[in-house]
N, CA, C and O atoms as a MOPAC input file, in Angstrom:
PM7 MOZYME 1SCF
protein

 N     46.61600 1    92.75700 1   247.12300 1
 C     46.07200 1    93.72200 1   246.18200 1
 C     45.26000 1    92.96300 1   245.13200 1
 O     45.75500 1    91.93800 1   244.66300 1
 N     44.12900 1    93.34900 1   244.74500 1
 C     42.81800 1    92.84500 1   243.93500 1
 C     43.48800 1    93.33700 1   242.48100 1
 O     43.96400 1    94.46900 1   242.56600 1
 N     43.60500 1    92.78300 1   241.31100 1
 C     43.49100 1    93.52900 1   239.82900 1
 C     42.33600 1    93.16300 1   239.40800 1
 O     41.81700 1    92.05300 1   239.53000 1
 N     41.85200 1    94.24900 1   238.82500 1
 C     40.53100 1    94.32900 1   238.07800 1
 C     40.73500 1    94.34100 1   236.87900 1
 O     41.05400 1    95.48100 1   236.54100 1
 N     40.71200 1    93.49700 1   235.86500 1
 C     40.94300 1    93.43000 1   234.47700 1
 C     40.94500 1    94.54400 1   233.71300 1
 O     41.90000 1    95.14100 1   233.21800 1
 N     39.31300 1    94.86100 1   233.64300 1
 C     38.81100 1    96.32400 1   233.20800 1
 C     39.76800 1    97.51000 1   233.64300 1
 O     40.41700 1    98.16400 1   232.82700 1
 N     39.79400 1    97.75500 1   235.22500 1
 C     40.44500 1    98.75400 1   235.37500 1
 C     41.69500 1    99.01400 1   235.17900 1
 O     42.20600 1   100.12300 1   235.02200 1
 N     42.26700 1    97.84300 1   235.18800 1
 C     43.77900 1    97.39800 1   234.54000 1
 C     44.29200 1    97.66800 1   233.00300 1
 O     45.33600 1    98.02100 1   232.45500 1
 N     43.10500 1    97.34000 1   232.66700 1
 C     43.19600 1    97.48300 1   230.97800 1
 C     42.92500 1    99.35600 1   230.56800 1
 O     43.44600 1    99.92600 1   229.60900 1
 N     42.28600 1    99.79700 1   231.26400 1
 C     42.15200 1   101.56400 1   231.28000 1
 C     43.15900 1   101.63400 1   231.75000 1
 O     43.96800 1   102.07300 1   230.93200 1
 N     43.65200 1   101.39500 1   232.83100 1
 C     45.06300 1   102.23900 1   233.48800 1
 C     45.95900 1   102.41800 1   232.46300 1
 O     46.72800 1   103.37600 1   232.52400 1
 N     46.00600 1   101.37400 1   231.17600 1
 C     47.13700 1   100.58900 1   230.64900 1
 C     47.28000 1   101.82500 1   229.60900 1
 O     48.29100 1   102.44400 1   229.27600 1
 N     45.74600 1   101.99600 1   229.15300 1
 C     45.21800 1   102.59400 1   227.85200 1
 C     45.41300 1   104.24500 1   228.40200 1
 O     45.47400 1   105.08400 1   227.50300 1
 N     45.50600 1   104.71000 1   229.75900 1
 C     45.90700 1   105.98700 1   230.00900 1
 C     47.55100 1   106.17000 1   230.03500 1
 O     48.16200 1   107.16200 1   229.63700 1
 N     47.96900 1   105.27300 1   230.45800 1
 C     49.68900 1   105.50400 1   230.57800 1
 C     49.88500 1   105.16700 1   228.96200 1
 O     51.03900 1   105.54400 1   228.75400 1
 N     49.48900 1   104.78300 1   228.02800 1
 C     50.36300 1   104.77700 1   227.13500 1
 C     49.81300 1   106.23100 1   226.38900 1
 O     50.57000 1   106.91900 1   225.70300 1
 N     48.31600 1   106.59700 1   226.64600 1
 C     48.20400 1   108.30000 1   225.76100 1
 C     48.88400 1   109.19700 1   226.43000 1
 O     49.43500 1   110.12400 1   225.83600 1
 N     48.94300 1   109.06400 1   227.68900 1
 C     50.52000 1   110.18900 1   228.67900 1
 C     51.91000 1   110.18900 1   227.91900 1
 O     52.40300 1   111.23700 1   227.50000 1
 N     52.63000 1   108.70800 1   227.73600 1
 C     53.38600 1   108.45500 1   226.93900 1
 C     53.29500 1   109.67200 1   225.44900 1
 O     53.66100 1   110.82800 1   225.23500 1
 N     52.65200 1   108.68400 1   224.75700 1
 C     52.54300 1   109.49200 1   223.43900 1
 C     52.26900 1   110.75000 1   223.33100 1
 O     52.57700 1   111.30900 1   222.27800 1
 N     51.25900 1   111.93000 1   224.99000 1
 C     51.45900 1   112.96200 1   225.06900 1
 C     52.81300 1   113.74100 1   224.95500 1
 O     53.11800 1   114.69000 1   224.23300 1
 N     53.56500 1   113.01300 1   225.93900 1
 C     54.99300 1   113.79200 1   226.19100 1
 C     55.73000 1   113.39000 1   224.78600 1
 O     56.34200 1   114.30400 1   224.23300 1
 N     55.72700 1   112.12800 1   224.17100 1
 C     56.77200 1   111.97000 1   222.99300 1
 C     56.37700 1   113.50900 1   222.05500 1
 O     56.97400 1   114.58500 1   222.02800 1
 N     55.01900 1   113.01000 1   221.28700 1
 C     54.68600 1   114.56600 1   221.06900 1
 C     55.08400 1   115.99900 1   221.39100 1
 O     55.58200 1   116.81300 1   220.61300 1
 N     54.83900 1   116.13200 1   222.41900 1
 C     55.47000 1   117.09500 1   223.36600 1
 C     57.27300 1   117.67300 1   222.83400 1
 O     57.82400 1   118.69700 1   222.42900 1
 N     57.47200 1   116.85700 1   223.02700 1
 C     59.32300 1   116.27000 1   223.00100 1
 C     59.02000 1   117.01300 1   221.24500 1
 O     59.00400 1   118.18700 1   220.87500 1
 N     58.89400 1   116.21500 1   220.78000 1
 C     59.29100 1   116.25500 1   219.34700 1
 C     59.03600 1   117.39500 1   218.50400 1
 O     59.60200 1   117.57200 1   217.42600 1
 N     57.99600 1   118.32900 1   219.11200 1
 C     57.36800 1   119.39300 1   218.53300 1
 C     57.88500 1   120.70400 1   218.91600 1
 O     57.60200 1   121.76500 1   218.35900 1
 N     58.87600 1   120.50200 1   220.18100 1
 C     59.60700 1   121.68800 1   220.53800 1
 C     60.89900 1   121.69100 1   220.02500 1
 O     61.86200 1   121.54200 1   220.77700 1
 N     61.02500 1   121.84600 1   218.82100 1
 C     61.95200 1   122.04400 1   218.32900 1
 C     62.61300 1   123.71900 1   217.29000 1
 O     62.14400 1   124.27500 1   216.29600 1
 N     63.71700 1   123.99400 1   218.06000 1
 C     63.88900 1   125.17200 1   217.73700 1
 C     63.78000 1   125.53400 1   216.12300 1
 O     63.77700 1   126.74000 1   215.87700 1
 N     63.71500 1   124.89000 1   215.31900 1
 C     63.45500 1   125.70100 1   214.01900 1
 C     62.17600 1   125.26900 1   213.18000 1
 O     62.05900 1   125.32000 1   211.95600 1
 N     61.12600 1   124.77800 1   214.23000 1
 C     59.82900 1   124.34500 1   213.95000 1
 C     59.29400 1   125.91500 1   214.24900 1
 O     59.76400 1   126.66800 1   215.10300 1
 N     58.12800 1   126.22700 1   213.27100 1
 C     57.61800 1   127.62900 1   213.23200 1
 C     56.13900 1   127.24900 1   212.62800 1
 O     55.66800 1   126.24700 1   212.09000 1
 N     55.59700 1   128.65800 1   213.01400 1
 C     53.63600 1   128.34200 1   212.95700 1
 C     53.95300 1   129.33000 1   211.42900 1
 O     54.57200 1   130.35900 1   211.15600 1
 N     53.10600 1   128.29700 1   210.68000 1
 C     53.06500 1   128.38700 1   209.14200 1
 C     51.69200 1   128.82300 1   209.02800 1
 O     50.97600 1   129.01700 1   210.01000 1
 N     51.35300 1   128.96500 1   207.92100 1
 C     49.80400 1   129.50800 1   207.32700 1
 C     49.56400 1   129.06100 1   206.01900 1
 O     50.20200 1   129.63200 1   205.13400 1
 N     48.72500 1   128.09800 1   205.67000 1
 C     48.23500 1   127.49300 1   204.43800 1
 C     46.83600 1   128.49100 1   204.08500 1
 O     46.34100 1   128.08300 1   203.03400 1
 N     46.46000 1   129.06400 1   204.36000 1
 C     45.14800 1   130.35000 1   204.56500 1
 C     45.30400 1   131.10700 1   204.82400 1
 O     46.50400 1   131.33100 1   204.98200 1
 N     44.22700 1   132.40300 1   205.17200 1
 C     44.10200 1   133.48900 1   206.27700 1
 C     43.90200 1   133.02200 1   207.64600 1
 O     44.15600 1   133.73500 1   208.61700 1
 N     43.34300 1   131.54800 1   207.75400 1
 C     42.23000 1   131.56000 1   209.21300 1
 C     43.17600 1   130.07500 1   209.07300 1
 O     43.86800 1   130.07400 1   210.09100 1
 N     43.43600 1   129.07700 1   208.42500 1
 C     44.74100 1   127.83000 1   208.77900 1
 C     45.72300 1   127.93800 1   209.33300 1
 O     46.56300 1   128.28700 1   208.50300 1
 N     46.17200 1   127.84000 1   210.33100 1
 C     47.73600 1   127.51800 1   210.78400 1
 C     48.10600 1   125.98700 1   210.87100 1
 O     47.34300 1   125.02200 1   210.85000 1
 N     49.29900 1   126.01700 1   210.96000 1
 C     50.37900 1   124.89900 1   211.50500 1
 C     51.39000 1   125.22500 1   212.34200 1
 O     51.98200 1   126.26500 1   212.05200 1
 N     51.77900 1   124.59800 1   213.35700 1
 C     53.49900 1   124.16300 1   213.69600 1
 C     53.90700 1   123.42600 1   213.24500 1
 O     53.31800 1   122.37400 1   212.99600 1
 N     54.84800 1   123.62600 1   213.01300 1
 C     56.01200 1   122.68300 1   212.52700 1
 C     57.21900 1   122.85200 1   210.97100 1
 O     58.28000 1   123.47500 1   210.98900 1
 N     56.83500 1   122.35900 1   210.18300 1
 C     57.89100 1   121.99200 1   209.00400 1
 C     57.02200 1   121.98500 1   207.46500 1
 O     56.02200 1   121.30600 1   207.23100 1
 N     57.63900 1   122.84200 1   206.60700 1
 C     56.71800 1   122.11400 1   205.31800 1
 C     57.60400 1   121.27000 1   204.19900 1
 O     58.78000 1   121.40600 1   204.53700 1
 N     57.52600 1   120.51000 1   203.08600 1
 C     58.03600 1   119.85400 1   202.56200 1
 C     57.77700 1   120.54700 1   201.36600 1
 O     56.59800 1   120.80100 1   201.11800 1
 N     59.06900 1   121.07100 1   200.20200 1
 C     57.91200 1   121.48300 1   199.52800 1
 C     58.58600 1   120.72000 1   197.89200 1
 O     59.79800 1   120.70300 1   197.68000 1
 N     57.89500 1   120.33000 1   197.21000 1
 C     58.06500 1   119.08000 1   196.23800 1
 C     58.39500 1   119.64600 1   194.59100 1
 O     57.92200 1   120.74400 1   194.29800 1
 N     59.06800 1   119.01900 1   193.71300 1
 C     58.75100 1   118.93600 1   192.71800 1
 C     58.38500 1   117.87900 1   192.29300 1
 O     58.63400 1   116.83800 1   192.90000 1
 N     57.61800 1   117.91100 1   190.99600 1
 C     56.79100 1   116.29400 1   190.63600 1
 C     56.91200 1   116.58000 1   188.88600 1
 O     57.03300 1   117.74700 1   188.51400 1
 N     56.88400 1   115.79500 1   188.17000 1
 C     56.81800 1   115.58200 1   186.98300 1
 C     55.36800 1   114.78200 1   186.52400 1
 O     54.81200 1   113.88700 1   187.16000 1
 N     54.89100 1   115.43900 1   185.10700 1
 C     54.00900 1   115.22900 1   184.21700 1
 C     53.07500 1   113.77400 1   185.47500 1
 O     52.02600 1   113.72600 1   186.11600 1
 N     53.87300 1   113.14700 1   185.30900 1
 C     53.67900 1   111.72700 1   185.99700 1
 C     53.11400 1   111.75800 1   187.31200 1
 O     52.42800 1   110.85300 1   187.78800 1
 N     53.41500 1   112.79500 1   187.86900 1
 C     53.17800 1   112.93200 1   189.55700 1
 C     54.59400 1   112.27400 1   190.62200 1
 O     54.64400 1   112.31000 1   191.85100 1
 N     55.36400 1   111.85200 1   189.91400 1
 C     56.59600 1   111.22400 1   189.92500 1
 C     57.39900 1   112.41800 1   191.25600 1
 O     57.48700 1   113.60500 1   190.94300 1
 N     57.80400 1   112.06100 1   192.34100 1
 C     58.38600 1   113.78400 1   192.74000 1
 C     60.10300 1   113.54900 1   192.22700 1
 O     60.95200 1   112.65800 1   192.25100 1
 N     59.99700 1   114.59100 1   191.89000 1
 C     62.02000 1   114.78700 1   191.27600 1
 C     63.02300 1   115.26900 1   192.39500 1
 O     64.24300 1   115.10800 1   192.44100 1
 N     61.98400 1   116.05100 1   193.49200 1
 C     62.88100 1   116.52800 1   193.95400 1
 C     62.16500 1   117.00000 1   195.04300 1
 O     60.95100 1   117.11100 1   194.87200 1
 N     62.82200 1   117.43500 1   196.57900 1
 C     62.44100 1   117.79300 1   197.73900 1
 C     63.03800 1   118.63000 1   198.46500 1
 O     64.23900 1   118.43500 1   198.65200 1
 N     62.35000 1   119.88000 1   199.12900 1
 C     62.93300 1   120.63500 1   200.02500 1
 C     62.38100 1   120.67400 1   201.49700 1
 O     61.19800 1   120.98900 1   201.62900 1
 N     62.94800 1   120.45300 1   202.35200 1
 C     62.08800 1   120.96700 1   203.88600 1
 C     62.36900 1   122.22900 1   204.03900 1
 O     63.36700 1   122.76100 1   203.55100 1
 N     61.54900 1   122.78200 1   204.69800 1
 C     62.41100 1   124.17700 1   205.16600 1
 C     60.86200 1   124.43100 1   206.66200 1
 O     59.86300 1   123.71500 1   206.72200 1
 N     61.10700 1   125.34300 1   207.40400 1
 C     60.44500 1   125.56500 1   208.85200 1
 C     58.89700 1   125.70900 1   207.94700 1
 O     58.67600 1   125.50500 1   206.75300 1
 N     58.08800 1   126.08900 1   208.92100 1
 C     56.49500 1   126.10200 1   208.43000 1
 C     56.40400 1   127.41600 1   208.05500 1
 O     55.72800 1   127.54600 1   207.03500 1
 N     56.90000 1   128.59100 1   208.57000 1
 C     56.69000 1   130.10700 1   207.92700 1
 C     57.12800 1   129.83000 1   207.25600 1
 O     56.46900 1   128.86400 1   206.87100 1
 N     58.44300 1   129.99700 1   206.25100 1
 C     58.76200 1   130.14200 1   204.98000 1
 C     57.66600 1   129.98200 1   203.62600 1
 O     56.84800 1   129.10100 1   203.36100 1
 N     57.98800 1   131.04500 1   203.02700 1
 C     57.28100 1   130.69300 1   201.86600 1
 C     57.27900 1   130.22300 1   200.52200 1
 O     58.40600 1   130.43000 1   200.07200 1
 N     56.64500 1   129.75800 1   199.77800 1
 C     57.17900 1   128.80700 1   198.47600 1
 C     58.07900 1   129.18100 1   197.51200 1
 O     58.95400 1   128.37000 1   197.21000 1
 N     58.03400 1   130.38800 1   196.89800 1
 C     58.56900 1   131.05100 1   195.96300 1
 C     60.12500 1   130.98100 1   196.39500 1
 O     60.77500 1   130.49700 1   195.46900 1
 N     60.64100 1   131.19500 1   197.11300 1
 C     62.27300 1   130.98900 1   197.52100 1
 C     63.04200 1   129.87900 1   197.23800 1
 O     64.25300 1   130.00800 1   197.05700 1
 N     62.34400 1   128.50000 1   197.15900 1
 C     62.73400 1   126.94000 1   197.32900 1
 C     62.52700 1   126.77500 1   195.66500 1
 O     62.67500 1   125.63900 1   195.21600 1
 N     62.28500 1   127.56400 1   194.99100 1
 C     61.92600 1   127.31400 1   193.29500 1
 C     63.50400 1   126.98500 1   192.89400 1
 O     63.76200 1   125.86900 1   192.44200 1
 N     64.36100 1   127.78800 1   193.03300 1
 C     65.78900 1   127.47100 1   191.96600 1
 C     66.50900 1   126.08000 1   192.73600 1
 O     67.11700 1   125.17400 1   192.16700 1
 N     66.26300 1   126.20900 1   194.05300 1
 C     66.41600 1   124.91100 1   195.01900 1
 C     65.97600 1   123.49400 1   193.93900 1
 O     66.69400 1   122.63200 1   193.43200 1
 N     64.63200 1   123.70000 1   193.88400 1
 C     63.78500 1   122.11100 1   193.36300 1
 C     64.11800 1   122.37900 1   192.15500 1
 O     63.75300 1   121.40300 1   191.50100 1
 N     64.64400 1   123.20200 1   191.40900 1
 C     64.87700 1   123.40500 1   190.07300 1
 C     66.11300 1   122.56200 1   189.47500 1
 O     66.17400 1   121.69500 1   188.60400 1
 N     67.19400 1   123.25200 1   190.40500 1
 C     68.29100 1   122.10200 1   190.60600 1
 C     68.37600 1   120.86900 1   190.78500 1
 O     68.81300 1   120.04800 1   189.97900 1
 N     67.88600 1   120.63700 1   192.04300 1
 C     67.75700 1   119.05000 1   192.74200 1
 C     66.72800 1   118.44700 1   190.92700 1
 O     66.57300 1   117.27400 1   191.26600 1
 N     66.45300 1   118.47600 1   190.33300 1
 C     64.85700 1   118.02300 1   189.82300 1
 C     66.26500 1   117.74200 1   188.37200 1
 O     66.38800 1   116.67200 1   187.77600 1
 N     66.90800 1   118.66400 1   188.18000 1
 C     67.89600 1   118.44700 1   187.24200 1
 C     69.08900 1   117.91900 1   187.43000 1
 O     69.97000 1   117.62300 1   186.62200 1
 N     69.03300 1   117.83400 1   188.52400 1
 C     70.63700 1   116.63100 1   188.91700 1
 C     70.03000 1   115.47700 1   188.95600 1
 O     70.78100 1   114.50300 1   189.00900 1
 N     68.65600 1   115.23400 1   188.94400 1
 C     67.83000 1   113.67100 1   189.27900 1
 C     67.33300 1   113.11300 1   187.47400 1
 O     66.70800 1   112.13900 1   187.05300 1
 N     67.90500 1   114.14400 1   186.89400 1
 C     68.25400 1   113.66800 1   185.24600 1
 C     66.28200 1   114.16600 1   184.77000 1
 O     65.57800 1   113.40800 1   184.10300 1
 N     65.90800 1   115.20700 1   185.18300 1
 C     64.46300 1   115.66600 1   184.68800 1
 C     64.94800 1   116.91600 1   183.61500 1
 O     65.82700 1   117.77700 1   183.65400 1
 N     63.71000 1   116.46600 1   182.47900 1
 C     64.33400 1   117.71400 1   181.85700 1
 C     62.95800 1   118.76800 1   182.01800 1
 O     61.75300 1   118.51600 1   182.03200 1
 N     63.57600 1   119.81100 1   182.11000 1
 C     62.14600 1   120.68500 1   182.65700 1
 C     62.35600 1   121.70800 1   181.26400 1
 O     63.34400 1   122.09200 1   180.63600 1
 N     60.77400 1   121.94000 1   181.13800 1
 C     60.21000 1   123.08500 1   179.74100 1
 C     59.57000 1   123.84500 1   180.56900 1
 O     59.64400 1   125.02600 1   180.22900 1
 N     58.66300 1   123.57300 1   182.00400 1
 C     57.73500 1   124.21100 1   182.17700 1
 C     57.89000 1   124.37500 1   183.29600 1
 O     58.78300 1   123.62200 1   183.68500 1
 N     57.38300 1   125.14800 1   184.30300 1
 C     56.97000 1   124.82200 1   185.92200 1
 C     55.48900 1   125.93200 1   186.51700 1
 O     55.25800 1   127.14100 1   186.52500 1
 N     54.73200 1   124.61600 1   186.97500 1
 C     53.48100 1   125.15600 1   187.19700 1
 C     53.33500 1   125.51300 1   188.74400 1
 O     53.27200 1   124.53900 1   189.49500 1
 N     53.28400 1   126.54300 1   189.21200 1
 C     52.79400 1   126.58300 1   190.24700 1
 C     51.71900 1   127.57300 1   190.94800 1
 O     50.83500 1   128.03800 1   190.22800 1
 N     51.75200 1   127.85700 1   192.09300 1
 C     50.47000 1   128.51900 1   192.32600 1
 C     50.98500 1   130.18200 1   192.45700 1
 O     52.20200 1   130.25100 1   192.28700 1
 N     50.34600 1   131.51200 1   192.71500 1
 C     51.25900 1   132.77600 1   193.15900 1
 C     52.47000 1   132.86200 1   193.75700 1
 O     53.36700 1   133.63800 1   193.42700 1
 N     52.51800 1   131.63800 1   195.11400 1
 C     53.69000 1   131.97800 1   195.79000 1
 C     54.96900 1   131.67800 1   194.65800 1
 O     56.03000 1   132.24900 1   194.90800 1
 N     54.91500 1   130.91000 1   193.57400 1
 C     56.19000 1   130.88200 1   192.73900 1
 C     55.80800 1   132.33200 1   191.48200 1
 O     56.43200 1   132.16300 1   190.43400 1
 N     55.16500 1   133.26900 1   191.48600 1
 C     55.49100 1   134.05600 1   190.26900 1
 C     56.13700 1   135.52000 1   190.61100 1
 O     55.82600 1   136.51500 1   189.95700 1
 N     57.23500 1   135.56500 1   191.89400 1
 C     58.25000 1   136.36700 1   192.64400 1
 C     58.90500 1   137.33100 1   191.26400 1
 O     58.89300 1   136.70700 1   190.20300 1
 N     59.27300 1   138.27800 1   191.21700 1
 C     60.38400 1   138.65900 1   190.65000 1
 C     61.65600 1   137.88500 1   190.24300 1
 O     61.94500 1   137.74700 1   189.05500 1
 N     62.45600 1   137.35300 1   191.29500 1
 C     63.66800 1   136.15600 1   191.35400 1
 C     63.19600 1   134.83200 1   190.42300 1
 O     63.95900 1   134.36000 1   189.58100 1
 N     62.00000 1   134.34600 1   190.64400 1
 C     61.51900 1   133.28600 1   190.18500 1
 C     61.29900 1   133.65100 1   188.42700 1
 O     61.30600 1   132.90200 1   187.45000 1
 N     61.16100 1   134.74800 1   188.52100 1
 C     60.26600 1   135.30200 1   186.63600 1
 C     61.87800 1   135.48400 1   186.19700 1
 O     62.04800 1   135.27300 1   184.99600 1
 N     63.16000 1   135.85500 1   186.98600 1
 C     64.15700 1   136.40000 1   186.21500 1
 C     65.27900 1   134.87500 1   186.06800 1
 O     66.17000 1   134.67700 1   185.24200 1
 N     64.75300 1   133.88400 1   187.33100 1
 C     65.37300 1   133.14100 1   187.07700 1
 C     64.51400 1   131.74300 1   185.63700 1
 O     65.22500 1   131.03300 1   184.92600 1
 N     63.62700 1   131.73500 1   185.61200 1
 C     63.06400 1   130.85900 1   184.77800 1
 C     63.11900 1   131.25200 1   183.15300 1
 O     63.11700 1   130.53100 1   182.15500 1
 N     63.17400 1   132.84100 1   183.33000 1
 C     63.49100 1   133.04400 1   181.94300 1
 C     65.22300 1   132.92300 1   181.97200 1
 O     65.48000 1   131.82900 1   181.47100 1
 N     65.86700 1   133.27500 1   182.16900 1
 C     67.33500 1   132.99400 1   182.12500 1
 C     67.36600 1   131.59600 1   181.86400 1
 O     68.17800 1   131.33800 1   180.97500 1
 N     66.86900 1   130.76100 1   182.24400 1
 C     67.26700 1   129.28500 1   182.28100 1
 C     66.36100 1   128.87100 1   180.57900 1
 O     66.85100 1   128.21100 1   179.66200 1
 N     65.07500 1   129.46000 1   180.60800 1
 C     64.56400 1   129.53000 1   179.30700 1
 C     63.71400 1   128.20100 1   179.81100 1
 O     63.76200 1   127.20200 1   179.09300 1
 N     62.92600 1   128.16700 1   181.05100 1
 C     61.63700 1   127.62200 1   180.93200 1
 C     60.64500 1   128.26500 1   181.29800 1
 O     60.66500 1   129.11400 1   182.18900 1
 N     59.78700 1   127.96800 1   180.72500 1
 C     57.70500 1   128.18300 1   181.12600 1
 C     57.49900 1   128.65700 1   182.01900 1
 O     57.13500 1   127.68500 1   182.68100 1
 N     57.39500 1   129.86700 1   182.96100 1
 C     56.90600 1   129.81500 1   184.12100 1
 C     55.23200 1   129.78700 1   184.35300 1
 O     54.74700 1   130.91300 1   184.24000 1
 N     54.61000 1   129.10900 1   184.54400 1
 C     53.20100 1   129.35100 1   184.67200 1
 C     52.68000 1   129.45900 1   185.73700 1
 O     52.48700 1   128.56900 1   186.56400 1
 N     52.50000 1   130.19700 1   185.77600 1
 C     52.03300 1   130.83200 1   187.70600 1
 C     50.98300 1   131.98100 1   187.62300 1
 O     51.12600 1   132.62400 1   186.58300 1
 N     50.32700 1   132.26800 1   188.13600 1
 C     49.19500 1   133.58300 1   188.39500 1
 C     49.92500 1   134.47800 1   189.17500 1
 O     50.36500 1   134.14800 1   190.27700 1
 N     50.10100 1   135.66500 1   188.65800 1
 C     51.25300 1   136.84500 1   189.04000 1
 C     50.62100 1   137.47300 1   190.56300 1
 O     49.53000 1   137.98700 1   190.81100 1
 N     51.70900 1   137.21300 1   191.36700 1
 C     51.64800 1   137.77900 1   192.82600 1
 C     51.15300 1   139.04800 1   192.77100 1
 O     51.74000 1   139.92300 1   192.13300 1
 N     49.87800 1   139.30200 1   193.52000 1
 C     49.80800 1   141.04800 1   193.62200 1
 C     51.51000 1   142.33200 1   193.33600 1
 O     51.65800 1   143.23000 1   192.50800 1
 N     52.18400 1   141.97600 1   194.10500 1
 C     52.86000 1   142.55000 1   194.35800 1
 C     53.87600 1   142.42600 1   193.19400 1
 O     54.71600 1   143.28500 1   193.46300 1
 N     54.18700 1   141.91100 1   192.22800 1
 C     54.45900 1   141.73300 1   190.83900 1
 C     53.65100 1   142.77200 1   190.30200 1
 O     53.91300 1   143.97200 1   190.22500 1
 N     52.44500 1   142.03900 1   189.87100 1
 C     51.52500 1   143.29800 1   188.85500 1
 C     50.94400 1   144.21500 1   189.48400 1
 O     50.14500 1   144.96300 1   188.92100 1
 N     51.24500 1   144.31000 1   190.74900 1
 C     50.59100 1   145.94900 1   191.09100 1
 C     51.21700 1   146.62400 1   192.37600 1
 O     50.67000 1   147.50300 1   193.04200 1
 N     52.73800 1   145.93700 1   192.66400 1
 C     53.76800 1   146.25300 1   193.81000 1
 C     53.00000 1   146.49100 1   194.67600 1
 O     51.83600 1   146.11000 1   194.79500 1
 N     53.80000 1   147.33800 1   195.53700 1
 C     53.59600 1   147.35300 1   197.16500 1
 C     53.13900 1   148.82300 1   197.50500 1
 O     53.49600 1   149.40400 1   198.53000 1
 N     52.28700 1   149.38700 1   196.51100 1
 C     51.31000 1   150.44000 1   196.76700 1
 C     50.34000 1   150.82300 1   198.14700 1
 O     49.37700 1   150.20000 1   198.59600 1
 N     51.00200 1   152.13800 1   198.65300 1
 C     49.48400 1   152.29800 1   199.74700 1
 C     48.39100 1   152.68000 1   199.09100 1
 O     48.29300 1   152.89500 1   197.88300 1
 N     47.51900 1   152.76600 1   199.96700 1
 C     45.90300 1   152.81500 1   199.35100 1
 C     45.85500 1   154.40500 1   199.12600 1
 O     45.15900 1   154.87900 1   198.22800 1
 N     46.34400 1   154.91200 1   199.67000 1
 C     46.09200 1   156.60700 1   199.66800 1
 C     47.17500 1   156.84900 1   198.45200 1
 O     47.03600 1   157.87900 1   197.79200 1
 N     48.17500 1   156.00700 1   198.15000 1
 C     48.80400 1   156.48400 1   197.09800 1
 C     48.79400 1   155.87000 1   195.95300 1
 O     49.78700 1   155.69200 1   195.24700 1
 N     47.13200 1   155.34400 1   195.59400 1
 C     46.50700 1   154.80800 1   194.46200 1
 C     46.56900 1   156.08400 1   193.53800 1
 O     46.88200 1   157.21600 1   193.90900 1
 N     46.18000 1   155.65700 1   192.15200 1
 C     46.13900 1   156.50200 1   191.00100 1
 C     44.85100 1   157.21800 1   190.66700 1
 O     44.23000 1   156.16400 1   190.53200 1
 N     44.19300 1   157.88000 1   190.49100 1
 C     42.66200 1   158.34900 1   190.37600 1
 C     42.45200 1   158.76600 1   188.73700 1
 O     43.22300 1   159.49100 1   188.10900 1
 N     41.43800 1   158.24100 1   188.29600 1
 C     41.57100 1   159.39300 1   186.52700 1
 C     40.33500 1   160.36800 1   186.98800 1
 O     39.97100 1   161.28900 1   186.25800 1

């Protein structure tokens, strides 16, 4: 049998992207991995991480949870973790998904800042269109 360097060296370079196909493969079928949405038109599979960070960029604290889930739930989570890691919190900034009902009743109870841009469904609930208000 003849080896051909070249063709030897491709064979080499296809069995190891097969490899890393299936590891992939393997690793991504995992039962509580779920297709998430960072957009309207973005998806993901898999897992999100979702962080607290201080003034500093410093993170205090970490949650995983599947890729659907959404942010606003993991707030009293990182709130905790962020205060057992000796942070003292006044404020917490985040984007709509933290300005929930739960999130507004728990941040004032605790007596910090919530600064967030209020979820539709906060300042103007879960209204149908036909059962809008008219003057």
């Amino acid at each position: 049998m003849t080896v051909i360097p070249a063709v030897s060296q491709k064979l080499n370079y296809l069995k190891e992207a097969v490899e890393d196909d299936v590891e992939h493969l393997e690793s991504s079928v995992k039962e509580e991995a779920r297709i998430g949405h960072k957009s309207a038109d973005s998806s993901f599979y898999g897992y999100k991480e979702h962080l607290a960070m201080t003034d500093e960029r410093i993170i205090a604290a970490c949650v995983g949870t599947s890729g659907e889930k959404s942010d606003g739930p993991v707030l009293e989570n990182l709130y905790q973790k962020s205060k057992e890691n000796g942070v003292i919190i006044e404020a917490i900034v985040g984007d709509k998904a933290y300005s929930g009902k739960d999130n507004i009743k728990f941040t004032k109870k605790e007596r910090v800042h919530l600064v967030a841009k209020l979820h539709l469904a906060v300042s103007q609930g879960f209204r149908r269109k036909e059962d809008d208000f008219f003057l």
